[in-house]
N, C-alpha and C positions, 0 to 999 in steps of 0.2 A: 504494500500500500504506500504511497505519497500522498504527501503532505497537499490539502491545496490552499492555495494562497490566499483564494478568497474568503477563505472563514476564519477568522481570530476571537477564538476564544478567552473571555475576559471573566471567566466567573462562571462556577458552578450552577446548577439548576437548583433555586430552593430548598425543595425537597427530593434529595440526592436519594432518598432510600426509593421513595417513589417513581424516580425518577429510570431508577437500575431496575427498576421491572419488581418491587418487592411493597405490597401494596401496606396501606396503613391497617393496621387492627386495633377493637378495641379497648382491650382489658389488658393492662399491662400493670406489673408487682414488681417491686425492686426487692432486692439482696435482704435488707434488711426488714422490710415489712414479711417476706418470706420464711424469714427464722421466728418470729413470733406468731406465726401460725400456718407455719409448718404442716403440723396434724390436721387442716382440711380441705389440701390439696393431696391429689397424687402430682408425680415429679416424671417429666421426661426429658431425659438428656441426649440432645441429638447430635454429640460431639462425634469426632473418632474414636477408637477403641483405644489409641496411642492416648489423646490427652483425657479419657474416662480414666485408665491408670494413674496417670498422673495426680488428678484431684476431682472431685464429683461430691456432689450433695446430694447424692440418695437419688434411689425413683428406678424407675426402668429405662436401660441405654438400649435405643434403638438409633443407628448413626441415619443421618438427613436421605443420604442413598440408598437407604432399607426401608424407607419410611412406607411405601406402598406396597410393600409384599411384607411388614410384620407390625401394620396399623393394627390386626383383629390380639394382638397380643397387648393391646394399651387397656389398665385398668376402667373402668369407668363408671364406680362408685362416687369418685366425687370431682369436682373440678381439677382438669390438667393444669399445671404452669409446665411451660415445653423451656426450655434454657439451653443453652451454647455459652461459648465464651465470650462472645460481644454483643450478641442479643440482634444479630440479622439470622443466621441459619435457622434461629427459634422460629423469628417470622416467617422464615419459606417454608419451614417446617407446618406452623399453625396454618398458612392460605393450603397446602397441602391438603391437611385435615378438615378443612371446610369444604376443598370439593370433593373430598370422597366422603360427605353430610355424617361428619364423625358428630357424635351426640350430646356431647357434655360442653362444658365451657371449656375455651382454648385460652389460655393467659399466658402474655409474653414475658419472660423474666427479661424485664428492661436491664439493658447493659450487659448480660450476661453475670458470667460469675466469673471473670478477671480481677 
């Protein structure tokens, strides 16, 4: 690819999450509000299997590229919060489970757990 001359970009699109094709959701829990109630959610971690070793908070790890062939294995007793380390693969991960009309609340752990 080359460059072409006629377009100069001067500054990102607003909203850069929406922007990369990863649409808004809207129930999102931070770090902290998640450790104090913890017990009534279930947790899904949709990291790698490399940094699930590494450090995780519980729940069931199902990695973002399994997410369609091992969705019927996600608890759904009580509300999801889906997490990653920065809090975007949680979101592809949650628009994921809305079109395959998963049933329970989907909640983004904002920020991840970095």
């Amino acid at each position: 690819m080359r460059k072409n001359p006629n377009i100069n970009v001067s500054e990102l699109e607003k909203d850069y999450l929406l922007f990369c094709g990863i649409e808004k959701i809207g129930t999102e829990l931070t770090l902290e509000q998640l450790k104090k109630e913890k017990k009534q959610y279930n947790l899904l971690d949709v990291r790698s299997l490399t940094e699930r070793k590494e450090h995780h908070i519980g729940g069931i790890h199902i990695p973002l590229d399994e997410l369609s062939e091992r969705q019927h294995e996600i608890p759904i007793d009580k509300a999801l919060v889906v997490y990653c380390k920065s809090g975007i693969r949680s979101k592809m991960a949650i628009n994921q489970l809305l079109k395959m009309k998963f049933t329970r609340e989907l909640i983004n752990l904002s920020n991840g757990i970095s």
